[in-house]
N, C-alpha and C positions, 0 to 999 in steps of 0.2 A: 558277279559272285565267283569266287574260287573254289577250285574243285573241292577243297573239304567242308565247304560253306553248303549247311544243308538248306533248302528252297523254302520259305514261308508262305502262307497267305498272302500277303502281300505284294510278293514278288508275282505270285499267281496273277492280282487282280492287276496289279498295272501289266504286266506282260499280255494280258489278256486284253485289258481297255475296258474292266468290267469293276463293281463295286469289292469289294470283299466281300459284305451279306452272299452277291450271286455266287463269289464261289464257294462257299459255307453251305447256300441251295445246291447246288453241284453235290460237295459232297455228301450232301445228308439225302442227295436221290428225291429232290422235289419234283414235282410234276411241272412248278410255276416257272422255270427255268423254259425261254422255247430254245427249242432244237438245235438252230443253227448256235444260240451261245453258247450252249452244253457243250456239241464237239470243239469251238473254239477253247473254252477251259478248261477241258480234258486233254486236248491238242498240245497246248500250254504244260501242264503237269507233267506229259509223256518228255515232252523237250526238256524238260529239267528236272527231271526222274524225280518229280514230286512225290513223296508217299506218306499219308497222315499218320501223323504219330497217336497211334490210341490211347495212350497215357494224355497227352494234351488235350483232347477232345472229349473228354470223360473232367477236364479241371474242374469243372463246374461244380461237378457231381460229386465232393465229398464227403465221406462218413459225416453224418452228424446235424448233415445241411437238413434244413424243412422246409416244402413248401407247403404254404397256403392256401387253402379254396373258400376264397371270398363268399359267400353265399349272401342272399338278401335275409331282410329279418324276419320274414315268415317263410323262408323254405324249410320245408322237411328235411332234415339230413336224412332221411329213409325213400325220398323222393326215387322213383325207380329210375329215371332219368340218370341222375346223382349217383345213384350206386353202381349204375354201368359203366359210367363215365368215370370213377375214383377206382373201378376193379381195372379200366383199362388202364389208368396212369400208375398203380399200383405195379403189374405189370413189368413195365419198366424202371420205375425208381427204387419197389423193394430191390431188386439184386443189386443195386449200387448203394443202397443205406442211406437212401432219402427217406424221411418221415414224412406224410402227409398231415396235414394240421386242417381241421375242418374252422373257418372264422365266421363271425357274420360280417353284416357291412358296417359297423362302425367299428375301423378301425382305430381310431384317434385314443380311445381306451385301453389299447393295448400296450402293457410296460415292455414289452418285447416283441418285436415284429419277425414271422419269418423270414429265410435266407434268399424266395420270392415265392410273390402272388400271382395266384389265378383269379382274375377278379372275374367271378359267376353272376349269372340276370342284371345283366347291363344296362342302364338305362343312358341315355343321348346325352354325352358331355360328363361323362361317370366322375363325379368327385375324386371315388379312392385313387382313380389312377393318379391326378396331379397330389393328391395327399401323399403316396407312395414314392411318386418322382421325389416329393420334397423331404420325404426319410431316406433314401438314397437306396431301397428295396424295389429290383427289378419286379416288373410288373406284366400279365398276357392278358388282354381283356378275355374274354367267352362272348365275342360280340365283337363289333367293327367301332372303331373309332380315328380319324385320321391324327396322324402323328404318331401312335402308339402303335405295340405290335399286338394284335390280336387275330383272332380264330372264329370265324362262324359258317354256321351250314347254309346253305343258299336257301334261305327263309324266303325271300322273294320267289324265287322262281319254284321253290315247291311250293308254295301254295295256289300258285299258274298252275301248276301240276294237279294239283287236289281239284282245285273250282273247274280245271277244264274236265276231270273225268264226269265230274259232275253234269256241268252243261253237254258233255259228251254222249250223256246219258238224256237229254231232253230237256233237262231240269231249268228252269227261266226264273224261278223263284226261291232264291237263296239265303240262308244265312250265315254268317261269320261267330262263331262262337270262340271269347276270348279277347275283346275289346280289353285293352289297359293301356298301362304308359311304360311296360318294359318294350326294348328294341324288337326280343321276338315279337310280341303279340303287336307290333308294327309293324313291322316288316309283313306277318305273316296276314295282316286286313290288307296293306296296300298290295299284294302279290293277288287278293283274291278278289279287292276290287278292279284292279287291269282286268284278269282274267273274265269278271262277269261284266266290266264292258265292253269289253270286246266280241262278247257271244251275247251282247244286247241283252244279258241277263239283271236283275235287281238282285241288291245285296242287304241285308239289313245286319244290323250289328246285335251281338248281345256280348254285355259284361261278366265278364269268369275268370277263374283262376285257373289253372292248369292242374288240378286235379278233379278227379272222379267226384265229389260230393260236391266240388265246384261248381263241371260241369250240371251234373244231375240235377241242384238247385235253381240254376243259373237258365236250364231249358224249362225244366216245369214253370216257373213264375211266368216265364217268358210266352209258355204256350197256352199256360190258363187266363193271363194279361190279354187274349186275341191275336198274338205276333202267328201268322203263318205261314209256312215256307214247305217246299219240299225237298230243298240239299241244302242239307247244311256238312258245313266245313270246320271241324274243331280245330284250333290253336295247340293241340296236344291230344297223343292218343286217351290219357286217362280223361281226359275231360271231355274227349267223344264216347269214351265208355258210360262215363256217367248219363251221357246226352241218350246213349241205347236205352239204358237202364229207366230216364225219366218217361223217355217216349213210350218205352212198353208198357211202366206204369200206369199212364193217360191212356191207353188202350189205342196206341197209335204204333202201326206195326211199321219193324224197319229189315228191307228196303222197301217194301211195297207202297209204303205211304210217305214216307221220309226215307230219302236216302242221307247216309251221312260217309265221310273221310274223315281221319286224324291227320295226326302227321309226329312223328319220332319212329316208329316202328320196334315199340317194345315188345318182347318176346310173349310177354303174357298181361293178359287183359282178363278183368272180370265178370266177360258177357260169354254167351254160349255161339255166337256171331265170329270168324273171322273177319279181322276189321281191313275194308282199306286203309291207306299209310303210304303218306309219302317217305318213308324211311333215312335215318341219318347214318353218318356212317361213324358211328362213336371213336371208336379203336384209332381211326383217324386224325380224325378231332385232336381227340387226348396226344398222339403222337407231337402233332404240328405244334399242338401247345407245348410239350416240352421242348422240342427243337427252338423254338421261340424263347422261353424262360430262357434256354442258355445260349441264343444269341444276343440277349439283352444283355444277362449278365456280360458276356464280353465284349459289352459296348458297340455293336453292331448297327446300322443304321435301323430304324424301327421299321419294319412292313406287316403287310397284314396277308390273307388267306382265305378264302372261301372254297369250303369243302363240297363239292356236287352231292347232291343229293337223287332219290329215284322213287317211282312208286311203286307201290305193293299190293296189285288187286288182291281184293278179297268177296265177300258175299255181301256188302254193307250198301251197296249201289246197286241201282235198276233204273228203267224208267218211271216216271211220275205217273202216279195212277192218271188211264186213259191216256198216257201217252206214246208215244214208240222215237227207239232211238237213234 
């Protein structure tokens, strides 16, 4: 380079011996960058008085542009989930004059596709995303998919988290509420099957949707059917709400008789119970996925992301009756 030649990305990533994506992590302050390549690509930038130009790293983002939020064909666009998660991306795309566009999942009927997608409730091998690649509309899954870039909360290992406060608590006889074919409500049986075999506990499955009347419906059949259990684990806080609400109904007190966990850590629930919750970290989420949308957009190699998640005791857990913990 000569001295009036300003330093690019590129020049970064090969000076460095690193991808360009990493040093795009670098600059957007990923946590997924380790240590030692971090100061080598900073190291890098300082030697050739790299300084991002914030006009170029904003290309992405111009007036006019929309994105997307794929939704499946029965979510609620009032989903509380949904609306945390669209006030965090809001956020940051209102003051740059991105629209948000709420879609379902078929998108094949649309005469105009937004500027990119978020494709939301993922299931394994997601169609839209190759349908998108072949419209030539950057694409983040909300879910892991190899090849593509996507964003998800470690569904696995909190629900380790959920089933062990449970069996922590004594509990050997468990259920899983939330059996389906999206990746969460897999992810979040196989995290809570490990967890209760490994504490030599039983697991039994019940099928729900992730909301409140879901779950509510979904434990009643399930408890007046004989199904018995004394922790159970919801796939979603509102559908462990509904699981309080059913259990109370049957005149089954919780935690004394039933203890239960969610997992999202929404601010408000419609039980008089604070709930345990393995909690997500939305705000996050939303960030990585847009840092993602506009690595895609600039042709960046695809990677993916999982977001740590944590629990949140509350009153919803105890020992099993006659038991101790």
């Amino acid at each position: 380079m000569t001295p009036t030649t300003r330093a690019t990305i590129d020049d970064i990533a090969r000076a460095a011996g690193v991808s360009k994506g990493t040093v795009s992590r670098v600059l957007n302050g990923h946590s997924t960058v380790a240590a030692r390549t971090r100061q080598r690509v900073q190291d890098v930038m300082a030697q050739l008085s790299y300084a991002p130009d914030p006009a170029a790293r904003h290309l992405s983002w111009r007036t006019g542009q929309t994105l997307g939020l794929s939704l499946d064909r029965d979510d609620p666009l009032l989903h509380p989930y949904h609306v945390l998660f669209r006030r965090a991306l809001e956020s940051q795309t209102a003051p740059q004059g991105v629209q948000l566009v709420d879609l379902r999942a078929d998108l094949q009927g649309m005469a105009r596709l937004p500027s990119a997608v978020l494709v939301m409730h993922a299931v394994d091998g997601d169609s839209r995303l190759s349908y998108l690649a072949a419209q030539g509309v950057p694409a983040v899954l909300i879910g892991h998919q190899p090849g593509a870039f996507w964003v998800a909360p470690d569904d696995v290992g909190g629900a380790r988290l959920a089933t062990r406060q449970l069996t922590g608590a004594g509990h050997r006889q468990l259920a899983y509420l939330g059996a389906g074919p999206s990746q969460v409500a897999q992810d979040r049986e196989y995290g809570a099957r490990d967890a209760a075999r490994a504490a030599g506990a039983t697991l039994q499955t019940i099928a729900s949707d992730f909301t409140v009347l879901g779950g509510y419906r979904a434990v009643r059949r399930a408890w007046e059917g004989g199904l018995r259990f004394t922790g159970l684990f919801a796939q979603s806080d509102e559908s462990a709400a509904g699981a309080v609400a059913a259990l109370d109904d049957l005149g089954v007190r919780v935690p004394h008789e039933v203890s239960v966990v969610g997992f999202d850590g929404l601010p408000e629930l419609p039980i008089p119970l604070k709930l345990t919750t393995v909690a997500q970290d939305i705000p996050r989420i939303a960030a990585t996925a847009l840092t993602l949308v506009q690595e895609a957009i600039r042709g960046l190699p695809a990677r993916g992301e999982f977001i740590p998640v944590h629990l949140m005791p509350g009153a919803t857990v105890a020992p099993p009756p006659g038991g101790t913990p």
